[in-house]
N, C-alpha and C positions, 0 to 999 in steps of 0.2 A: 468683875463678873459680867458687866453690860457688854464694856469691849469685848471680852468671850464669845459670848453671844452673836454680838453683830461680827464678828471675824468669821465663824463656822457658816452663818448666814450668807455673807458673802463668798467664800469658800462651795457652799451648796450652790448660789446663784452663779457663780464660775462653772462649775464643773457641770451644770445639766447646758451652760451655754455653750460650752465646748462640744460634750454628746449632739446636739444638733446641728452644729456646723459641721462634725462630719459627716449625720448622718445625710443631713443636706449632701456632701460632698459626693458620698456614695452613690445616695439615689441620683445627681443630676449628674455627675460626670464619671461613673465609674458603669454605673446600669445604667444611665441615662439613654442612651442610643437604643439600649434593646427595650428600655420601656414603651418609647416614644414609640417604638416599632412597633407594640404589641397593642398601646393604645391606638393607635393608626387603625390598626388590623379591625379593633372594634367598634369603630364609627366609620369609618371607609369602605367602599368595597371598590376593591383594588386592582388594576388589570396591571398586571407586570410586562414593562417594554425591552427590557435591554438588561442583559446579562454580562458579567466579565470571566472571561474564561482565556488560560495562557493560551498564547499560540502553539503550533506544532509549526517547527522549522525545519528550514532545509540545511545541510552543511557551513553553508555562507549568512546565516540567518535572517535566509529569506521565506516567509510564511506561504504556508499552503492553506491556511485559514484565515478565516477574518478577511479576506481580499476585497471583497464586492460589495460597493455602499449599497444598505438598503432604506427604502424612504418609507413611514409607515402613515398613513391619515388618520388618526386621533379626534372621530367625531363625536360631539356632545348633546345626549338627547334631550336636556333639561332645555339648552339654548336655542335648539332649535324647533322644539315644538310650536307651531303655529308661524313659522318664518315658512311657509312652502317656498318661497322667491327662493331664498338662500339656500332652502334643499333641493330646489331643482338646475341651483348653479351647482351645487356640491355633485350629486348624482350628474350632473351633465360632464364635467369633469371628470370623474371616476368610471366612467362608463356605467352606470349602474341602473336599477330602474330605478324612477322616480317613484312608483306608489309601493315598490316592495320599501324605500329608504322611510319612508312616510311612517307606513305602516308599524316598522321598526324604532323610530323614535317614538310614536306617541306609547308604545308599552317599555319601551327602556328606562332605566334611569341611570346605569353604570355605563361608560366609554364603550366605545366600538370602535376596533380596532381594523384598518383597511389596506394590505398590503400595494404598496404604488408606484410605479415609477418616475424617474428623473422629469421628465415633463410634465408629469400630474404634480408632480411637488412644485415646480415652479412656476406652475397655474394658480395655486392652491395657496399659495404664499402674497402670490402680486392679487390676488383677488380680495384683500381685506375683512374679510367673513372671521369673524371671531369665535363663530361654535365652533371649528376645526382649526385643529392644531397638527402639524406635522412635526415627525419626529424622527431623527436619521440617527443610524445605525451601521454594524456592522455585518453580512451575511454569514453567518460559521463558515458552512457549505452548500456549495452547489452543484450545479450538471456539470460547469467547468472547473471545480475542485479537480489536483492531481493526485494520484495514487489513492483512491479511494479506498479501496480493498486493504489497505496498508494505514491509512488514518483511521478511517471508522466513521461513527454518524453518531448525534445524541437522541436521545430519548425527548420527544417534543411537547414530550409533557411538563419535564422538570429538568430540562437542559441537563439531564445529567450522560456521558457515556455510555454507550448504548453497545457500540460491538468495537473490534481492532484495537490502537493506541488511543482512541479516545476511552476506551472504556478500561484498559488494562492501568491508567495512568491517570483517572477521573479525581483522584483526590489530589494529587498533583498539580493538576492544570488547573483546578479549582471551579469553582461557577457560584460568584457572589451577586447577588441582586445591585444594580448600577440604579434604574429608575423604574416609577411607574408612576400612575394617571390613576387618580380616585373620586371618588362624587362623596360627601361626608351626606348622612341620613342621620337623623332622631331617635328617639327611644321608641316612635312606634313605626321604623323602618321609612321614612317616609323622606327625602330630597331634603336638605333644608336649604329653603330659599335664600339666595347674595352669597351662600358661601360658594357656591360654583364648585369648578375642577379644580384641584390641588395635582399638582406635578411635585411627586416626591423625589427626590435622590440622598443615597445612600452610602458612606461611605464606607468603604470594606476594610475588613479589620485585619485583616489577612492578604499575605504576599502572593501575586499571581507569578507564578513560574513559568514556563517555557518548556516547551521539548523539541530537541535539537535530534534531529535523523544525521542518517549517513548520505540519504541523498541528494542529488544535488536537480536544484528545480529545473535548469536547464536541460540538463539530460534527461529527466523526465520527461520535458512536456515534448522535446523530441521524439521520444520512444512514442506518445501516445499519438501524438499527432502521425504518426507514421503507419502504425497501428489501425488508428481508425480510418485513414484515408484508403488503406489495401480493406478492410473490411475485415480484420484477422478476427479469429475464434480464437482465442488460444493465452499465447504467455511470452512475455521478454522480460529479462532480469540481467541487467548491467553491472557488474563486480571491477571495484577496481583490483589491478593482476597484483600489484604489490602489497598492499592493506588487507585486501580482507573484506574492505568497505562494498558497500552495497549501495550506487548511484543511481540508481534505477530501477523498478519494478514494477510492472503492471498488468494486468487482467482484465482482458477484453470479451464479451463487452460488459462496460459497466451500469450503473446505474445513477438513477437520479435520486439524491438524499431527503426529496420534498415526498417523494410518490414511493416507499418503500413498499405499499402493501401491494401494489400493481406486479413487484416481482416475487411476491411470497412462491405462487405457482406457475411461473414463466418458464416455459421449455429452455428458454437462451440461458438458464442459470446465472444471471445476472450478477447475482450477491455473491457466487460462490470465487474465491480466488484462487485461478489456477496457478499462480506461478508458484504457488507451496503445495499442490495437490501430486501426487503420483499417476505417472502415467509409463506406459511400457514407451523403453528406452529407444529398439532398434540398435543400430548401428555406429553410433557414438562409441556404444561398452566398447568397440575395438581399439579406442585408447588405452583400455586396462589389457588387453590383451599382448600388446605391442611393449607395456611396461613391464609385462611379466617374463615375457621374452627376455629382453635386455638386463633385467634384474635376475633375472634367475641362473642366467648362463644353460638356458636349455640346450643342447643340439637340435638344429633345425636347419636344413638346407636352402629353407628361402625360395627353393625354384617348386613351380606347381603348374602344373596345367590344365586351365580350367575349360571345361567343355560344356558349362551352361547347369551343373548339376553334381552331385556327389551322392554317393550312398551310405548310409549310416547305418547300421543295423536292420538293413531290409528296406530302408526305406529311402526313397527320393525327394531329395531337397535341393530343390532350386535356385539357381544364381536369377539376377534378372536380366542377365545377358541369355538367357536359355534360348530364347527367341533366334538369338545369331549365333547360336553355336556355341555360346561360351565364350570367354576374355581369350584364350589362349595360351601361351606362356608369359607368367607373371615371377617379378620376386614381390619381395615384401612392399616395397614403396610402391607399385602399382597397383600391388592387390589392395592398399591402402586407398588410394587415390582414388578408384576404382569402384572401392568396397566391394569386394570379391568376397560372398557367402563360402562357396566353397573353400576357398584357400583358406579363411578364417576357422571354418569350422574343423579342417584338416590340420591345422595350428593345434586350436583347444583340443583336439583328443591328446596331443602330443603334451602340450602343456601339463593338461588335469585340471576338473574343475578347482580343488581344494586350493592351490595357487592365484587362481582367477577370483574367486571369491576371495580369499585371502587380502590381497589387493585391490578389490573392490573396495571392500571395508576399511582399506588406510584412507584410500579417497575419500572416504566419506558417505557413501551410495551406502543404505539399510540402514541409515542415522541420522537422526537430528542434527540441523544445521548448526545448533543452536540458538536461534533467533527466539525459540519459542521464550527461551528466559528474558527474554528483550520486550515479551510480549502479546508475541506475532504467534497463532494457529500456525501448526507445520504439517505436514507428514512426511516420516520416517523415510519413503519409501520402500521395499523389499529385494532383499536376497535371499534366496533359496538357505537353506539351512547346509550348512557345510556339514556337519554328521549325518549324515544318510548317505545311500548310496547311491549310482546315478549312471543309469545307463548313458551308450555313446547318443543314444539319439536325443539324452536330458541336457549332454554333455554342449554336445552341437548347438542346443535353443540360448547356451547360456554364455558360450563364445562369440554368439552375434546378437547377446541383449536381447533376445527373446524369450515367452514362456513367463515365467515368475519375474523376472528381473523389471521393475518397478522404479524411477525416481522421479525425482522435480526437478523442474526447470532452474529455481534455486541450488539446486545440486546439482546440477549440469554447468551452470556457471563458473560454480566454484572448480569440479572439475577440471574445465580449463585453464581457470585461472592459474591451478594449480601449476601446470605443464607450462604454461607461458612465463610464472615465476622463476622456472628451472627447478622444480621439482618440488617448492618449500610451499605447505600450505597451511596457509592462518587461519583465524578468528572471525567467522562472519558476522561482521553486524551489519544494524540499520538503524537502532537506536544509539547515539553518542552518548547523550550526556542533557541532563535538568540543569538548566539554566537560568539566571536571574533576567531581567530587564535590559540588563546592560553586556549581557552574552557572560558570563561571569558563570564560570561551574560551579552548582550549587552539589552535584552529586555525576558522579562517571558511571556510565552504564554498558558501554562499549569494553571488551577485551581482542588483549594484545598480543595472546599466543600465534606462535608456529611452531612446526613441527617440517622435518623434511621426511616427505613418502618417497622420491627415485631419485637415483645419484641424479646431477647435471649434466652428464652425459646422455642418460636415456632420455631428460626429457629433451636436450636439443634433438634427439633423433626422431624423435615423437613429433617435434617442432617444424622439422626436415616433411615429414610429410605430408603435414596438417597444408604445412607451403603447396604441395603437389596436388590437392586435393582443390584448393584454390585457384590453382594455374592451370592442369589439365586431367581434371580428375571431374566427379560430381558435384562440385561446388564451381568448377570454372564458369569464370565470366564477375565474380568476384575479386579477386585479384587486379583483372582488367579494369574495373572502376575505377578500385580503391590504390592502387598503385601509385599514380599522383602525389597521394596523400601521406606515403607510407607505405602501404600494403598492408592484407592480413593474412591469416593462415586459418583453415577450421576444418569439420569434419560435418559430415551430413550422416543423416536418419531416417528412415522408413519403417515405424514400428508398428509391425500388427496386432492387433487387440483381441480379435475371435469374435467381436460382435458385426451382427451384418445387419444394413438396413436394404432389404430385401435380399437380391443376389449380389449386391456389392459389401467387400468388410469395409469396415470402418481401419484407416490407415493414417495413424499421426506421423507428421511431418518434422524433424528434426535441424536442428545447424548450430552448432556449437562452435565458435572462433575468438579470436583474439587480434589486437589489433595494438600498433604499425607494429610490423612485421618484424623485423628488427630491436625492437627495443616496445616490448609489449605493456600497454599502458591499461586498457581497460578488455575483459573478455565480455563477451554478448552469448548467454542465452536465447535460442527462437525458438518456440512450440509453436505449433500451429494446429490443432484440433479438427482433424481427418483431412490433412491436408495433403495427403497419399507420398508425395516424392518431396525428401529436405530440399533437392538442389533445387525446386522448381518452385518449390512455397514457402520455404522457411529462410534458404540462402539471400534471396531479393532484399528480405524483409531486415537481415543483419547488415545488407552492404547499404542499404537506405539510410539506415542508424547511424553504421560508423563515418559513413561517409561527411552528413552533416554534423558529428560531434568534431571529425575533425577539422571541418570545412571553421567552424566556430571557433578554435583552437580551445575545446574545453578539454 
């Protein structure tokens, strides 16, 4: 009966020793991290230094964030109260004043955190002063970030995505606390003395991912530097001709991610990004007219002579040859080259709009790129409604991309690229694919469709004049650069808007091309934002581009 007893006894004194080892086991190693954190949270008052957040990459997984060390001063108002010597080497160093730094520590008790650079850091290090501590980092972004409009910015309050792929992709990319800097205080809020600063860090429980774009950082920072040195307003968007991929995209001008409130109401529209905005086309659409031609088997004689003007239902509309009389006698490939209003408009009554539109639409123009599933704000841009009906004079605005007829320079791109494929047009992206650490696809985000819009035959003919247009048409003197290199072939634009600032309109500038001529590898979108004439503001700015992409052999 005794052994009974002392067995259950023992049996009891087992079994509540086991319940505490695990509950031990629980609370230290299973909650342990997040208690520690939360006890922290209630004696500490904590200033957060450094955040982990994936990178956003380029094709090659080269990072467009995180690039630029940044160094932070970490001063301590507990240490340095009553040391004035060491606060007026600290403030001498910092550029600071000495009696506002004063001032400041004797009411502080929690870190001060002091943004600095490479030389103040290695002032601040070889100086021996122990109330400051530096702390090095990484920058997210800054002025020299590329593709702004296309990454995004965080929220500076709580690191979190704020607008573009940082914010469409924020739980992705992740943003786990790395380290911070605390001062422990008492029960009645009050320092407590010798325990000084704690530097916490934190291990993260969770895998930082990656996002991998389509494009490629070289050929960005080309387009931008190119870009900002002409002073453009505007939009260039680089598509590679075979893929689909999107290497390049940018919106000028941009901004800086430190000073976002400076562009809330800034005339330059700073934040806004044009190369996905809609703007009236011009003279580009005569790619679609040229394909409706050849695909349709229309009758058309080709021959026209233009005398500066044509009349459409009462009314006169102007070539911009009017000046000298008009081009003369043209066929197609001249009035091409050319961009002859009249011949083009005398085409499309022949054609029909419903054909023109018709094909507009397989191109892509009045649709989604699809990028927005990618993440990226788009606009549609617009096409007239093909069910109504449409006088010759509606007819005319819309056979030379004027009137309603709306796109993006995104869709301009593609466009070409379209033609320079030989007629087959893919899948635009710009996001690829979530990636691990080690480049490793964690999830594919990119699609791999095409679709052929015009036999191989119309687009070489398409291709045929885009060449002439280059060589001796409204784009010449591009051809002439880039020749060396390859050659390109493109089409120029002058689209008017109907807004004037005073007695002049407002006149965007166009240049849509592809490049080496021959064997076409990347197309170039050029906006340029009231830049009145493609061949004079927008063509420069495409031979610039291709030139040094290919000067680089990328």
């Amino acid at each position: 009966m005794l052994e009974r007893r002392i067995l259950k006894i023992f049996i009891l004194i087992f079994l509540v020793f086991v319940f505490l080892i695990a509950r031990m086991y629980y609370l230290q190693i299973y909650k342990g991290s997040r208690l520690s954190l939360a006890a922290s949270a209630q004696r500490i008052d904590r200033l957060d230094l450094d955040w982990s957040r994936g990178d956003i990459v380029d094709r090659n997984l080269i990072p467009f964030t995180n690039r630029k060390p940044m160094y932070r001063a970490v001063l301590k108002p507990l240490l340095l109260r009553g040391r004035d010597a060491e606060m007026g080497k600290i403030a001498g160093i910092l550029g600071l004043d000495f009696k506002k730094v004063q001032g400041e520590m004797a009411v502080k008790g929690s870190p001060v955190l002091v943004d600095i650079d490479r030389e103040q850091r290695d002032k601040l290090q070889k100086s021996g002063i122990n109330s400051v501590s530096v702390v090095n980092s990484l920058k997210r972004n800054d002025e020299t970030t590329l593709a702004k409009h296309i990454i995004g910015y965080l929220n500076q309050k709580d690191f979190r995505g704020e607008a573009a792929l940082e914010k469409a992709y924020d739980d992705t990319l992740g943003n786990e606390l790395k380290c911070s800097v605390g001062v422990v205080y008492d029960a009645k809020n009050n320092p407590v003395k010798g325990l000084g600063y704690r530097f916490i860090s934190y291990d993260g429980t969770g895998r930082t991912f990656k996002l991998k774009l389509t494009l490629d950082y070289h050929i960005q920072k080309i387009v931008e530097e190119v870009m900002e040195k002409n002073r453009v307003t505007g939009a260039v968007v680089v598509e590679d001709a075979g893929n689909g991929d999107i290497v390049a995209i940018a919106s000028k001008p941009d901004y800086k991610p430190d000073n976002l409130e400076e562009y809330l109401d800034s005339p330059g529209n700073e934040l806004f990004n044009r190369a996905v905005a809609a703007y009236n086309l011009g003279s580009i659409f005569k790619i679609i007219d040229v394909a409706v031609l050849y695909e349709s088997n229309t009758e058309f004689s080709g021959e026209f002579f233009c005398n500066g003007s044509i009349n459409v239902g009462g009314r006169e509309m102007r070539c911009t040859s009017f000046k000298e009389g008009g081009h003369g006698h043209l066929n197609l490939k001249r009035a091409f080259a050319s961009s002859c209003n009249p011949y083009f408009i005398n085409m499309g009554i022949k054609l029909g709009y419903e054909e023109i539109l018709k094909m507009a639409g397989e191109f892509g123009l009045g649709k989604s790129t699809g990028v927005r599933k990618q993440g990226i704000d788009e606009s549609s841009g617009n096409l007239p409604a093909s069910d109504r009906y449409y006088s010759k004079g509606d007819i005319a605005n819309i056979a030379i991309g004027q009137g309603e007829i709306l796109a993006t320079p995104l869709q301009v791109a593609d466009l070409v690229a379209t033609v320079a494929n030989g007629g087959i047009k893919n899948s635009i992206n710009i996001v690829d694919s979530i990636v691990d650490d080690r480049g490793n696809i964690v999830r594919n985000i990119s699609s791999r469709d095409s679709i052929r819009i015009i036999s191989k035959s119309t687009a070489d003919k398409i291709k045929e004049f885009m060449e002439e247009v280059t060589v001796n048409g409204t784009g010449r003197g591009v051809e002439e650069t880039l020749d060396p290199y390859g050659g390109a072939a493109g089409k120029t634009g002058s689209a008017e808007t109907g807004r004037y600032t005073g007695s002049q309109q407002e006149i965007h500038a166009w240049f849509g091309g592809y490049f080496p001529r021959n064997s076409p590898k990347y197309s170039i979108a050029v906006f340029v934002e009231n830049g009145k004439l493609g061949g004079k503001a927008a063509a420069p700015i495409f031979t610039q581009i291709a030139e040094k992409i290919m000067k680089k052999g990328l």
